[in-house]
Backbone as CSV, one residue per row, in Angstrom:
resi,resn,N_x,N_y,N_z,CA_x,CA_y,CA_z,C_x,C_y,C_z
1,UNK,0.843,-1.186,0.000,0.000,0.000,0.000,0.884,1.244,0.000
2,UNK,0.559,1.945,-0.590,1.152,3.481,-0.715,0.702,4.533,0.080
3,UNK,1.604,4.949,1.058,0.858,6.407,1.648,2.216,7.321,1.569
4,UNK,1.964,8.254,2.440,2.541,9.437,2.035,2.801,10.061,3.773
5,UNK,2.927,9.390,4.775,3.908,9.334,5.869,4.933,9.901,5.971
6,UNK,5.798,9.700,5.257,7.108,10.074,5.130,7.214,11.541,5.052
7,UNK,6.190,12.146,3.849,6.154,13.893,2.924,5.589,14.809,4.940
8,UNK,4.836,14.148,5.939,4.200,14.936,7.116,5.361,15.551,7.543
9,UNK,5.299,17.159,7.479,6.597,17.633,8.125,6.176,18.573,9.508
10,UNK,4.858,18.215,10.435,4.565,18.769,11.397,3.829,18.165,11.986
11,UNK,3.929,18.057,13.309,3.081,17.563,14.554,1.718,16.792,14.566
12,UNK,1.563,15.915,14.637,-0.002,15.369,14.184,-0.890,14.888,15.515
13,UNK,-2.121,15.186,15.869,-2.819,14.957,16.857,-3.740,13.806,16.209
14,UNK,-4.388,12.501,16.612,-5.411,12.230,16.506,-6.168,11.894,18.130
15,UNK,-7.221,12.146,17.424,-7.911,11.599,18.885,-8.875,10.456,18.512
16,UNK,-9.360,9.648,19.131,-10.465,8.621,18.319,-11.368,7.679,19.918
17,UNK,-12.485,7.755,19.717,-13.278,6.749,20.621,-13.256,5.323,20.258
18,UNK,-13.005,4.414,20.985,-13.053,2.805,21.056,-13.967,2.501,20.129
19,UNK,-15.219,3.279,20.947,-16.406,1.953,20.515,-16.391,3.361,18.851
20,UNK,-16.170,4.051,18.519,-16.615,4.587,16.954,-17.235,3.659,16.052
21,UNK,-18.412,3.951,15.511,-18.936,3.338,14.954,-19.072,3.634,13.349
22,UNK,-18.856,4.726,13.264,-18.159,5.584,11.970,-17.031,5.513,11.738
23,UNK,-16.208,5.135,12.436,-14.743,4.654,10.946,-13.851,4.345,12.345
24,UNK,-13.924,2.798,12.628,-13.017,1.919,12.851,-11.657,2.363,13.840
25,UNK,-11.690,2.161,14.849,-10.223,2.842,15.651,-9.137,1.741,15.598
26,UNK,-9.484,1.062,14.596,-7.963,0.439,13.996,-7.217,0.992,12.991
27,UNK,-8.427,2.136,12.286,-7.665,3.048,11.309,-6.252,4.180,12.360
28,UNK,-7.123,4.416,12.919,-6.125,5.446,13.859,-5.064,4.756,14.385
29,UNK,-5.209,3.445,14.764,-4.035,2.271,15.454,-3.296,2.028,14.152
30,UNK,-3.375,2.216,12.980,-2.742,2.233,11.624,-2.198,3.318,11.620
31,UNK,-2.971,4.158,11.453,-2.003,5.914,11.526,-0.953,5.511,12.252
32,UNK,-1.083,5.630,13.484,-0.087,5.960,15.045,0.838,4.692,14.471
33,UNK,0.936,4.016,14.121,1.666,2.724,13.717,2.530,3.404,12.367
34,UNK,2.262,3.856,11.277,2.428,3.890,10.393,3.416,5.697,10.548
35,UNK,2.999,6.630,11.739,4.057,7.727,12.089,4.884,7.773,12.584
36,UNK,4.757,6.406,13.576,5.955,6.142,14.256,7.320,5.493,13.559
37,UNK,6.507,4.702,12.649,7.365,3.985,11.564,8.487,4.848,10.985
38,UNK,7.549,6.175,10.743,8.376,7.005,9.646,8.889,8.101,10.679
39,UNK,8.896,7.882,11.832,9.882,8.889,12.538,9.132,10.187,13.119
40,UNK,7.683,10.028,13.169,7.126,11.520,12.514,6.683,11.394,14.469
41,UNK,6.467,13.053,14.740,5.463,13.765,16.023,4.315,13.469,15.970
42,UNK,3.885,12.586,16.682,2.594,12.653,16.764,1.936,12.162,18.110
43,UNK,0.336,12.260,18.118,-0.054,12.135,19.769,-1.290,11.370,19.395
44,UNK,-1.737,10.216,19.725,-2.462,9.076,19.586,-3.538,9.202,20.837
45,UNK,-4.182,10.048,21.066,-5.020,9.627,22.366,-6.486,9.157,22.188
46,UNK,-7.022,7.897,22.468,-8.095,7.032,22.824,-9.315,7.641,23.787
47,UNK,-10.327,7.312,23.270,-10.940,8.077,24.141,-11.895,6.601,24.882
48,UNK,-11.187,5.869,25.899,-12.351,4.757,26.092,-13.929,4.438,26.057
49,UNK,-14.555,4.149,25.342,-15.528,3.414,25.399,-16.803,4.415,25.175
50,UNK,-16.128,5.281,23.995,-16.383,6.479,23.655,-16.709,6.215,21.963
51,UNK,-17.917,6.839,21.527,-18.601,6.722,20.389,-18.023,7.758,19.045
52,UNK,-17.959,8.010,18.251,-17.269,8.857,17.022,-17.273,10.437,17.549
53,UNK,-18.254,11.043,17.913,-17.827,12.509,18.482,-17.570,12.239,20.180
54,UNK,-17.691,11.335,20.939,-17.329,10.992,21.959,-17.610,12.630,22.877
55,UNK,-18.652,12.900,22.863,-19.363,13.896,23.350,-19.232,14.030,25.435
56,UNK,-18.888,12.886,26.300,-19.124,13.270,27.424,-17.340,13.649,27.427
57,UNK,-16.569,13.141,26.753,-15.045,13.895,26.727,-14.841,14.912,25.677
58,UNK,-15.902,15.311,25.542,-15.722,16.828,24.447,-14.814,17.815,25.078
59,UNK,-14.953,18.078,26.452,-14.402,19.195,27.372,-12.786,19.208,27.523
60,UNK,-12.767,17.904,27.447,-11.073,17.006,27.062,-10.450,16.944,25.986
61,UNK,-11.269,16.577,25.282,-10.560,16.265,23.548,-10.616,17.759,23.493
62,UNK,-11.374,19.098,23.983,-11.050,20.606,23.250,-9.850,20.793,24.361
63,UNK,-9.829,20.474,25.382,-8.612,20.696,26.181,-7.128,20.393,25.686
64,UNK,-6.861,19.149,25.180,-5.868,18.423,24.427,-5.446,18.771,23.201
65,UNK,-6.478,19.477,22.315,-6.542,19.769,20.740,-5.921,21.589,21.259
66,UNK,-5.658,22.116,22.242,-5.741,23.622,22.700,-4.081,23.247,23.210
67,UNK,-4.327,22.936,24.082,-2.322,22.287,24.468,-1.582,21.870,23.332
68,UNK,-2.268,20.863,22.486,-1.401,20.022,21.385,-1.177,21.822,20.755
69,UNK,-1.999,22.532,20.427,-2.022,23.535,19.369,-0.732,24.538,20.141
70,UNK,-0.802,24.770,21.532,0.053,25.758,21.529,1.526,25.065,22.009
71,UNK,1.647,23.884,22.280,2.863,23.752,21.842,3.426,23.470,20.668
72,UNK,2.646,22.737,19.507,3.077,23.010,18.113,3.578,23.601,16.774
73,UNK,2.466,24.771,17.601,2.413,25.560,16.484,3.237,26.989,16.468
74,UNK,3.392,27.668,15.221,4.901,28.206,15.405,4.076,30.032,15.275
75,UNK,4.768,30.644,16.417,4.029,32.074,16.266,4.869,33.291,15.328
């Protein structure tokens, strides 16, 4: 398979719920597998037993996506 891993030249966040029922959190266990491979920054956090917008950790995932952002990103 062909991806394009290698070309990411900045910091990557995913976040993903267990139970997602809209697209599979083995895709994301592929990502995080497939950045580490290639050397790349990135932050893999799970949201247990948590559905595709995983709504009772909304307050968290905007907490995490706000930290990831200000240490990343370049002013």
């Amino acid at each position: 398979a062909i991806n394009y891993f290698d070309r990411i030249q900045e910091p990557v966040l995913i976040l993903h719920g267990t139970e997602d029922e809209s697209c599979d959190i083995q895709w994301s266990v592929n990502a995080a597998d497939m950045l580490e491979k290639a050397g790349k920054k990135f932050e893999f956090i799970q949201y247990e037993g948590e559905k595709h917008a995983f709504i009772p950790k909304w307050p968290d995932s905007m907490a995490e996506t706000t930290r990831f952002f200000e240490e990343n990103l370049k002013s």
